[in-house]
Z-matrix of the N, CA and C atoms (Angstrom, degrees):
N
C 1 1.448
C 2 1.525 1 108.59
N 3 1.442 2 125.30 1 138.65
C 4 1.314 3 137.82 2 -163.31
C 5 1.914 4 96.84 3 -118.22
N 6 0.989 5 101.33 4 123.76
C 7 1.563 6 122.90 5 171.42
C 8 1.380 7 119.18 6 -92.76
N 9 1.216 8 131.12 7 105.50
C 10 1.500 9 124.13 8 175.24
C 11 1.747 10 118.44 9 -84.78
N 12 0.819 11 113.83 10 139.89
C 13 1.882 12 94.77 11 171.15
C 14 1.858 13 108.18 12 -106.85
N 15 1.243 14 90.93 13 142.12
C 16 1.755 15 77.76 14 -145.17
C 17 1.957 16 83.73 15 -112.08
N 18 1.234 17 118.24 16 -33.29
C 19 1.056 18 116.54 17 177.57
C 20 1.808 19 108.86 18 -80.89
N 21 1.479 20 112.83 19 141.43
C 22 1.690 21 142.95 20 175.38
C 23 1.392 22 96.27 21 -31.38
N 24 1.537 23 133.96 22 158.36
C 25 1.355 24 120.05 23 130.73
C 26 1.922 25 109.74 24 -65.46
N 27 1.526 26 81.12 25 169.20
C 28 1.668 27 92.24 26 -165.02
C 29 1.903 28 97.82 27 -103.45
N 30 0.852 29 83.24 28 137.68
C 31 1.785 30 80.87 29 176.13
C 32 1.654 31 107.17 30 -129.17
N 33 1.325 32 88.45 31 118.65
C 34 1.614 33 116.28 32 175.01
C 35 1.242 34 100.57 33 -39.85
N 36 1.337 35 129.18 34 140.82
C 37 1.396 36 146.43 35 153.15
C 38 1.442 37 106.77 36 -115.38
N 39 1.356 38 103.30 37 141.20
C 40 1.800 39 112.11 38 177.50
C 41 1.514 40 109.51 39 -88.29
N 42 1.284 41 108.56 40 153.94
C 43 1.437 42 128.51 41 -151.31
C 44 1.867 43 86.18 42 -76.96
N 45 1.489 44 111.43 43 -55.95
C 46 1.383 45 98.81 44 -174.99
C 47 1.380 46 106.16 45 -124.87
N 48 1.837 47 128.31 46 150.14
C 49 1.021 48 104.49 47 -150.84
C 50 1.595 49 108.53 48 -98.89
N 51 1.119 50 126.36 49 -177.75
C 52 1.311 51 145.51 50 -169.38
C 53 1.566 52 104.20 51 -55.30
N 54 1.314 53 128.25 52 117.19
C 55 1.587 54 129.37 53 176.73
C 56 1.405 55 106.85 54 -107.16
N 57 1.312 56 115.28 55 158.34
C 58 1.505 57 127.56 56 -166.82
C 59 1.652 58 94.14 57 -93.50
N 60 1.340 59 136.04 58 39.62
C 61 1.378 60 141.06 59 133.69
C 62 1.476 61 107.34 60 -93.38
N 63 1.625 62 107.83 61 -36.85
C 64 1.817 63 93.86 62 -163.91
C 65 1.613 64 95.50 63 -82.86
N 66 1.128 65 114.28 64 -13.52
C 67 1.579 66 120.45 65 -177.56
C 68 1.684 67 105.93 66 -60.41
N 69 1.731 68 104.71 67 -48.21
C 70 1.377 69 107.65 68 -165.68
C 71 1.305 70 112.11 69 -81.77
N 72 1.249 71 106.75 70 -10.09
C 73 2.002 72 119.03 71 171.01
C 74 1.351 73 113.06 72 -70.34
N 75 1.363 74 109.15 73 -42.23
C 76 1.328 75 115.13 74 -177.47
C 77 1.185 76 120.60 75 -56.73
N 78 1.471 77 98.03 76 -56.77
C 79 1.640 78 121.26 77 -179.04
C 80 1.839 79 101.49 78 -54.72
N 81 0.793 80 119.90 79 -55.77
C 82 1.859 81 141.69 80 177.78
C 83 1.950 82 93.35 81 -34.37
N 84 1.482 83 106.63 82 -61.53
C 85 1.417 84 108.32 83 -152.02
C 86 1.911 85 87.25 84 -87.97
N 87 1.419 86 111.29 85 -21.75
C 88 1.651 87 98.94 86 166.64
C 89 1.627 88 113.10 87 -58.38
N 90 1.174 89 110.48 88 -59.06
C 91 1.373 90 124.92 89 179.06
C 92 1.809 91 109.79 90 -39.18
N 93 1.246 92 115.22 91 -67.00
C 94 1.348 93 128.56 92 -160.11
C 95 1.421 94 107.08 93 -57.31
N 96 1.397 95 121.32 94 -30.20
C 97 1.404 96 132.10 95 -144.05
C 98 2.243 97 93.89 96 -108.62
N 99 1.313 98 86.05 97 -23.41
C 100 1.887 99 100.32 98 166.52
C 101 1.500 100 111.54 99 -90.25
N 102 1.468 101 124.99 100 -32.87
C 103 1.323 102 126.05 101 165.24
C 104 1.403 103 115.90 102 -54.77
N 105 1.985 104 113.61 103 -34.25
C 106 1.019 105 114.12 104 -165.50
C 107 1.947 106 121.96 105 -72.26
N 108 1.734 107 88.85 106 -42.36
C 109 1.257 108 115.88 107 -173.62
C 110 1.456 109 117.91 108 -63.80
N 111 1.651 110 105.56 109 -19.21
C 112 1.932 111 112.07 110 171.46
C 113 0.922 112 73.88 111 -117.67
N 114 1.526 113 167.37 112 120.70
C 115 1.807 114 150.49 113 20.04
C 116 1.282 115 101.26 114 -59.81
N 117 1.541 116 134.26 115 -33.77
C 118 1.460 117 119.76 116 174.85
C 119 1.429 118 127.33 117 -82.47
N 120 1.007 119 102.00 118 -4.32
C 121 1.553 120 120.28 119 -169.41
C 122 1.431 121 121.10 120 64.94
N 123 1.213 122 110.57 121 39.30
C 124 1.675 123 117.51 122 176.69
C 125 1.691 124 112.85 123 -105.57
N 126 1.546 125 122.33 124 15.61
C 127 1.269 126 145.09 125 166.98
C 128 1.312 127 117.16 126 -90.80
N 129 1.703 128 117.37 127 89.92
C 130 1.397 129 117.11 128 169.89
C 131 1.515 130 128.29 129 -123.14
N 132 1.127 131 100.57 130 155.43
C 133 1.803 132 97.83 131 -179.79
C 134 1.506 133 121.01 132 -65.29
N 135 1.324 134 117.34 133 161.82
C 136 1.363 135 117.28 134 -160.19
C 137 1.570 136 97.85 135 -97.86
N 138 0.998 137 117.22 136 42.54
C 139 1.736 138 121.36 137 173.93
C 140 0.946 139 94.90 138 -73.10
N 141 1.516 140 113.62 139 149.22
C 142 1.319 141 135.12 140 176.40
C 143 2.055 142 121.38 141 -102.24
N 144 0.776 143 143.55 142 52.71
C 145 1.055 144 173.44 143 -148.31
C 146 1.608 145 121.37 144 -127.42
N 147 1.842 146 118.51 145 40.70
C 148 1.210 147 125.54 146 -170.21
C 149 1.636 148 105.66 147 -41.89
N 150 1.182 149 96.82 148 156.00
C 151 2.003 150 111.14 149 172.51
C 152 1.716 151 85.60 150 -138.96
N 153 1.179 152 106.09 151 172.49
C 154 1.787 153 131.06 152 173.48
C 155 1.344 154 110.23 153 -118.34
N 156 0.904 155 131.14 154 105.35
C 157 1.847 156 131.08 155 157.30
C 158 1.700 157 109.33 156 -101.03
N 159 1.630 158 93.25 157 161.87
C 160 1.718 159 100.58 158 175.00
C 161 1.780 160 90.23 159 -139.49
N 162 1.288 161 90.88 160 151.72
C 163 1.359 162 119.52 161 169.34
C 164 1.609 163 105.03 162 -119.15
N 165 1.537 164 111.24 163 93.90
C 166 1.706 165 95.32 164 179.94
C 167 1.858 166 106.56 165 88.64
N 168 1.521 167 92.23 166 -133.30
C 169 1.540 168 98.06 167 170.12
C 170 1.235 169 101.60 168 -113.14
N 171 1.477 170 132.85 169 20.88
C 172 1.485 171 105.06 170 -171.56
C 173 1.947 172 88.87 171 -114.29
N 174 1.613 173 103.97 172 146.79
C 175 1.423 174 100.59 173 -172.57
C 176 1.462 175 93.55 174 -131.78
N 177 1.747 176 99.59 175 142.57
C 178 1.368 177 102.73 176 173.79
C 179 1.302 178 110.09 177 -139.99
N 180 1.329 179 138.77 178 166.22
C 181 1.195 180 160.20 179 143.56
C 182 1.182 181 147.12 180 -45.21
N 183 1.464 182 123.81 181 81.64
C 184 1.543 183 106.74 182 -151.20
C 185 2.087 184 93.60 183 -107.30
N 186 1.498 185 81.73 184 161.40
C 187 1.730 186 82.44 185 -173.03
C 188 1.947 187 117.87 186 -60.30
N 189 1.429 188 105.65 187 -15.30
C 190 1.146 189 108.11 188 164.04
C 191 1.355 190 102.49 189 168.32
N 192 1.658 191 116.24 190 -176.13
C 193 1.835 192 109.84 191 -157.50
C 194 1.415 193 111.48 192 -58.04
N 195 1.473 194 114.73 193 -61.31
C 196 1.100 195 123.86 194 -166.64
C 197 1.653 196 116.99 195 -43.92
N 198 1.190 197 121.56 196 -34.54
C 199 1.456 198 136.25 197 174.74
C 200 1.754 199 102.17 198 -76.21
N 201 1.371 200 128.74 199 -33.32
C 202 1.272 201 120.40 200 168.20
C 203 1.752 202 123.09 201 -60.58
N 204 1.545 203 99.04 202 -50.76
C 205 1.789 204 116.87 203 161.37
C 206 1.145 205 116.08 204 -49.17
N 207 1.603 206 123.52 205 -51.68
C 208 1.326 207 134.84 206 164.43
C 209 1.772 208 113.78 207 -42.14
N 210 1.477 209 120.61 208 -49.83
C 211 0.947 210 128.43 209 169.36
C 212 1.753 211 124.82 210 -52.30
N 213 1.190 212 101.43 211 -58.81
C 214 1.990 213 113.75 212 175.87
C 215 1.350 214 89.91 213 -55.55
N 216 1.539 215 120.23 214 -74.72
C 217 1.579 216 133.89 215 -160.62
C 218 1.701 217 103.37 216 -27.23
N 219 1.517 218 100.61 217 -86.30
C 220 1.302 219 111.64 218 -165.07
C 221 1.854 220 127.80 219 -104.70
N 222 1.331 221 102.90 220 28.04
C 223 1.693 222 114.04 221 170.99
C 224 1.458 223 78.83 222 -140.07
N 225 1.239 224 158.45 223 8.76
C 226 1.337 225 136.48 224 162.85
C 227 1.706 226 118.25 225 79.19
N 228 1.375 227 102.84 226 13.23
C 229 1.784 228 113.72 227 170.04
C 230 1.667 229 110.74 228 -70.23
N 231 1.462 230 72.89 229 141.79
C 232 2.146 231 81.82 230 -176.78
C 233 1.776 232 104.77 231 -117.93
N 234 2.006 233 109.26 232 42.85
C 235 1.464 234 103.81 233 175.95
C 236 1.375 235 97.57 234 -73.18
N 237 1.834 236 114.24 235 164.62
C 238 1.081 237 137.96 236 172.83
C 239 1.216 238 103.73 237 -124.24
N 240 1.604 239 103.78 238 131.88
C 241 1.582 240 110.26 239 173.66
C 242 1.503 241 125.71 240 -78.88
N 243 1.014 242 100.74 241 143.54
C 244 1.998 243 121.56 242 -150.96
C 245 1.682 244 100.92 243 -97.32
N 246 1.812 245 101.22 244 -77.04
C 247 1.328 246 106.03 245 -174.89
C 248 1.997 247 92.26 246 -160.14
N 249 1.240 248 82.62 247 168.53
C 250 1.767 249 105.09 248 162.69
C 251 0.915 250 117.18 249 -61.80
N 252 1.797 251 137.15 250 167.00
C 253 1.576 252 118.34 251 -153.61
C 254 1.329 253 119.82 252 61.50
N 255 1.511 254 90.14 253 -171.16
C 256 1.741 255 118.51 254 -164.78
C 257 1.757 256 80.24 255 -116.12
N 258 1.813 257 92.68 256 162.63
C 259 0.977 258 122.71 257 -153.80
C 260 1.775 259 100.49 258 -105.35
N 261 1.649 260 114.36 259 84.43
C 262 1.125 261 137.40 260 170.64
C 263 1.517 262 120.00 261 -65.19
N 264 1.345 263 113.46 262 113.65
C 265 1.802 264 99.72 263 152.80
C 266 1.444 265 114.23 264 -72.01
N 267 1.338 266 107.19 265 119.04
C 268 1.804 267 110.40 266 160.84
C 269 1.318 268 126.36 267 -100.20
């Protein structure tokens, strides 16, 4: 047996609407939370420049150092860098 759904999804509407204070809060806690992420140094460029780290035996590939540092730094990863490149079995 085949079920159709014949009625729309319903989309919530807010009781009162959006004011250009909650707008500038938003924007505020966007901002603050990007200030935060380059004071920790977990803000890197999208260069492409793979390296290889391992954690243990498991080895991975990060798009390049700064995103590996970024990784230990601020998610609490303990990879160690291996070599330049991607992370080949030979």
């Amino acid at each position: 047996m085949i079920t159709f759904v014949t009625k729309p999804f319903v989309i919530l509407k807010a009781k009162k609407p959006v004011t250009s204070a909650m707008k500038h809060l938003l924007f505020f806690i966007f901002i603050l939370f990007g200030a935060v992420g380059v004071a920790l140094g977990c803000a890197c460029t999208r260069e492409l420049k793979p390296v290889c780290a391992r954690l243990g035996r498991k080895y991975r590939t990060f798009p390049n150092k700064c995103m590996l540092q970024a990784e230990n730094k601020c998610h609490g990863g303990a990879y160690r860098f291996v070599r330049d490149g991607d992370c080949v079995r030979r």
